[in-house]
N, C-alpha and C positions, 0 to 999 in steps of 0.2 A: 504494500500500500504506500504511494506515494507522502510525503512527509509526516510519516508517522512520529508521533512525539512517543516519547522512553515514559516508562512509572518513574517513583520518584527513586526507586533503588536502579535506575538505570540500566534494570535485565532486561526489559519486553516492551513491547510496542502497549501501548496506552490505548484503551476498548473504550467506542462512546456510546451512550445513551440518548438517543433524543427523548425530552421528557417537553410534551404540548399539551398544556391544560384546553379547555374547549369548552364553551357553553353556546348550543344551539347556532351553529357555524360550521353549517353545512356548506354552504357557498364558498367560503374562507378556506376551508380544507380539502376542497376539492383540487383547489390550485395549490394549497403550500403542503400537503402532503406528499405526491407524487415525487418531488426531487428529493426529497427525504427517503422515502421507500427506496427509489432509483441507486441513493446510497445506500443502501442497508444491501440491495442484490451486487452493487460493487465489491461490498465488504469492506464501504468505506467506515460503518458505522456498526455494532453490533445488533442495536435494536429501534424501532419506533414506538414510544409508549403515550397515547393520545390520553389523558385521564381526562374522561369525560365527567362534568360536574353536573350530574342530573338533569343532561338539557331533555327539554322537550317535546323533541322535533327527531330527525331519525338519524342524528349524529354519529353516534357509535354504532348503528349498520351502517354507514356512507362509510366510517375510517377504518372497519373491517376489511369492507371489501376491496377498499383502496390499499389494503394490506399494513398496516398497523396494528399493533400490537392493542388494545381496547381497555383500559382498565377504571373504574365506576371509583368517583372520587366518596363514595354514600351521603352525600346530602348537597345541597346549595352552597358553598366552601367558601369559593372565589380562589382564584388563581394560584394565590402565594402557598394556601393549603393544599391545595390539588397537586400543586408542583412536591409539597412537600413529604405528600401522599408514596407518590413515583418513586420519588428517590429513594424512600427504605430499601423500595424491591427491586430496585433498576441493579442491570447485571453490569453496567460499567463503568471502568474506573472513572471517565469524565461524563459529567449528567452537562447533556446540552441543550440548555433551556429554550425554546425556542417559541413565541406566540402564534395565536392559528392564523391570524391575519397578515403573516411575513413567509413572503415565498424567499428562501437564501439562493445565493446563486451556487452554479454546478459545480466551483471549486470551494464553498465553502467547509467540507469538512476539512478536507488538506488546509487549508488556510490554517481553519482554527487551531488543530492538531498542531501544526507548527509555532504556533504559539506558546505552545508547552516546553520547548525547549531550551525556554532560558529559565535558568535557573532560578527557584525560588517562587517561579510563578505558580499560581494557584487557583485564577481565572482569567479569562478572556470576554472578550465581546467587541461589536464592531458595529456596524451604524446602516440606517437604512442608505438608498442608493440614488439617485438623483434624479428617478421615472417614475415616480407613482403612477401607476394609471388611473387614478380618480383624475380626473379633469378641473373640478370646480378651484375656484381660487384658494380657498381655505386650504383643501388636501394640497394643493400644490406648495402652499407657502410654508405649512407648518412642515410637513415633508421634506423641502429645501432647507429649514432651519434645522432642524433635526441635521442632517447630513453635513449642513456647513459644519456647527458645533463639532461633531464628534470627527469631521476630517481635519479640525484644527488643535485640538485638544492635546495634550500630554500624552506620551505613551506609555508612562505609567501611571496609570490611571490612581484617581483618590475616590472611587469607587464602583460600580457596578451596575450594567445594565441585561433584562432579562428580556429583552425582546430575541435578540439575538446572543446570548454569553452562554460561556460554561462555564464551569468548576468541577476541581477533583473533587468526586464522592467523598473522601476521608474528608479534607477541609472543611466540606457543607455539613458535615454528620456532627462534627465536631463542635460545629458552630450551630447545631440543632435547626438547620435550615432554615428559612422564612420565618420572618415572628408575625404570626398572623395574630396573637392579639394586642399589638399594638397596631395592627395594622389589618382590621375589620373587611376591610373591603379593596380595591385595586388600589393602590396609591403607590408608596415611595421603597416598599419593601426589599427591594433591591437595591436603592442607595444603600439602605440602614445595613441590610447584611453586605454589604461591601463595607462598610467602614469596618464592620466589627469580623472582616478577614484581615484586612491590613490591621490590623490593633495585634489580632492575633500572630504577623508575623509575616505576613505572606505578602506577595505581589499581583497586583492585576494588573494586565494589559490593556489597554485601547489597539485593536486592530486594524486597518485602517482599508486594508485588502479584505478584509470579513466583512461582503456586503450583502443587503436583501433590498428585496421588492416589498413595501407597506400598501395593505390591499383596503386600508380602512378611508372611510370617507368623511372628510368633516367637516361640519358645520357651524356654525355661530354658537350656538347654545352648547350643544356639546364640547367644543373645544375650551371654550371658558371656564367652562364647568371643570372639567380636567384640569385645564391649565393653571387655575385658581384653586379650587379645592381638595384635588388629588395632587396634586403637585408642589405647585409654589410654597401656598401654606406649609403645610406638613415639612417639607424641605426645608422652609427657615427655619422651624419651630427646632428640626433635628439639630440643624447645624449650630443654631443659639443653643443648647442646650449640652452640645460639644465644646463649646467656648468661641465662636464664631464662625465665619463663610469661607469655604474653600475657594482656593482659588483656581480653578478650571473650569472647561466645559462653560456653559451659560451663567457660572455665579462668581467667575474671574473678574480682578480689578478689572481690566478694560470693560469689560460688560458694568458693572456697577459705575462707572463714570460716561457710559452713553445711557443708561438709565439715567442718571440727574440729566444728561443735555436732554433726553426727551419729556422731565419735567419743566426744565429751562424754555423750552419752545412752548410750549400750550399756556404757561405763566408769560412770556413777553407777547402771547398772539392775544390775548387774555387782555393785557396792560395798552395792547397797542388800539385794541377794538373800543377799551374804554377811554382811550382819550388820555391815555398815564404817560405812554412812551412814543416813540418815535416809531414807524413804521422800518425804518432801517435797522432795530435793533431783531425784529423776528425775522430779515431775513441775512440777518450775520449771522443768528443761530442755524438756522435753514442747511448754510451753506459749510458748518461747521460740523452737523449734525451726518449732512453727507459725506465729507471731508471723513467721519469717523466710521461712519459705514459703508466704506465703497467696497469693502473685498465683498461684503453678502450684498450690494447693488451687484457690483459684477457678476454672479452668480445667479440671480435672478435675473439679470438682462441676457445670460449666456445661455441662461435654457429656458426661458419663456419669453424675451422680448423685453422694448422700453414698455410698455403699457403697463404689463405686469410688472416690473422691477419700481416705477415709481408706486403703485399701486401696495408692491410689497414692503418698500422701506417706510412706505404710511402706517402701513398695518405693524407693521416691528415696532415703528413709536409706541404704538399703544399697548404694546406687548411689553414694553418695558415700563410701562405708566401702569399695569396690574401686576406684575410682578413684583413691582416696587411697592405697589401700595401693600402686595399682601405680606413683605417682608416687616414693612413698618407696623401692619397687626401685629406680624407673632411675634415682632420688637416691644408692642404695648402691653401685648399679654404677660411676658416676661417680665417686664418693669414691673407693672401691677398685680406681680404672682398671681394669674389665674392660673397657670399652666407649671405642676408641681412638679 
């Protein structure tokens, strides 16, 4: 098998698990199951374990016959539990966690598996790919963001994504995998146990060659909702409670000083509309603001056009105008110990 990564005694090739939680995504696994199976008859993986979480639609016959292994999470769970379901029984040294709505591409296990080679690491993960095919602007944008982040990020990572990552079985077992009650329902639970593997010692990757196709669509309401409540929040609230914000990925200095420029811009447009300031001051910001975002302008004008890329760096202000605001919550919350 092409770039087989060593166990960690360095005798034998390293066996992966794909481990895919699934609730009622049948359409989802129609597509991201088959390159997965496809690996498993290469021998590039040892198993496909779909843990289906009670859906109720014909999910676990569709990921049967699509040839995956079926395993019944027994109740409503949500993802972090069903993942953590899998891994007791999962036959391989690396559990690679994979979401039903991410198709990976055909070198992905080699990719990942090679990842294992350096020394001291202990997971991987790697970033969706810069084609969604959802069409609408939302999937395009949030899609593009996603990708810019994680192809610009650190490559040793300061923590952990499960759309696309793995881990060695021993590490995850050891660290009692997912803390699903701190974490009830989909949210950040794969940051959280990415910190608490580096605490324990170990390294994660950012891959940057490990890429997939994101098959989800989204929209206003649902994105915010995530972006805000499953996300942001919960995220500051971790990192305040670790003693501050990392610095990579989307919560890096650079990102937290174009967050204030896109509160700077909506306060001078704010000041200028009322008759405060000068018109010349909102559009120095304007132009400063671009000045600071032209690598993710350029990326949006290179795969969708000017219409979209002005369109896009509108929408990223305001991306940073919620992200911000909901870091200053779980900064209030903290001050005013609601949150013990």
């Amino acid at each position: 098998m092409d770039g087989q990564g060593k166990s960690s005694d360095g005798k034998k090739p390293l066996s992966i698990s794909v481990i895919m939680p699934v609730y009622n995504g049948i359409e989802f696994i129609r597509q991201s199951l088959p390159p997965l199976v496809a690996m498993k008859e290469r021998g590039e993986v040892l198993e496909v374990i779909v843990v289906d979480d009670t859906s109720t639609d014909d999910t676990p016959h569709v990921a049967r016959s699509l040839g995956a292994q079926v395993m019944p999470s027994g109740g409503r769970l949500g993802p972090g539990a069903a993942r953590n379901i899998a891994a007791r029984e999962a036959k391989g040294d690396i559990l690679w966690f994979i979401d039903a709505d991410v198709v990976v591409h055909e070198d992905a296990a080699r990719v990942m598996l090679a990842g294992f080679d350096e020394a001291g690491v202990v997971g991987v993960f790697g970033s969706y790919d810069d084609k969604p095919p959802a069409q609408n602007f939302l999937s395009q944008y949030k899609n593009l963001v996603h990708h810019y982040y994680h192809q610009r990020a650190r490559k040793e990572a300061s923590t952990f994504w499960s759309g696309c990552g793995a881990i060695r079985k021993e590490a995850f077992l050891k660290q009692e995998g997912f803390d699903v009650e701190m974490f009830n329902r989909p949210s950040i639970e794969d940051i959280e146990l990415g910190y608490r593997l580096i605490e324990a010692g170990g390294k994660l990757s950012l891959l940057t060659n490990l890429q997939c196709t994101h098959l989800k669509k989204w929209h206003f309401i649902n994105l915010i909702h995530t972006e805000v409540f499953c996300r942001a929040i919960p995220w500051a609230r971790l990192m305040l409670s670790r003693g501050g914000l990392d610095n990579d990925l989307n919560v890096g200095v650079n990102e937290r000083i174009k967050a204030v420029l896109a509160g700077l811009l909506v306060l001078t447009v704010l000041f200028a509309l009322g008759g405060l300031l000068s018109w010349l001051y909102p559009v120095l910001v304007v132009m400063v603001v671009v000045y600071a975002n032209w690598d993710i302008l350029q990326l949006f004008y290179q795969r969708k056009g000017l219409w979209f890329a002005l369109k896009g760096l509108l929408f990223h202000q305001i991306y940073y105008l919620y992200s911000a605001s909901a870091f200053v919550w779980a900064l209030t919350e903290t001050k005013l110990g609601i949150l013990k």
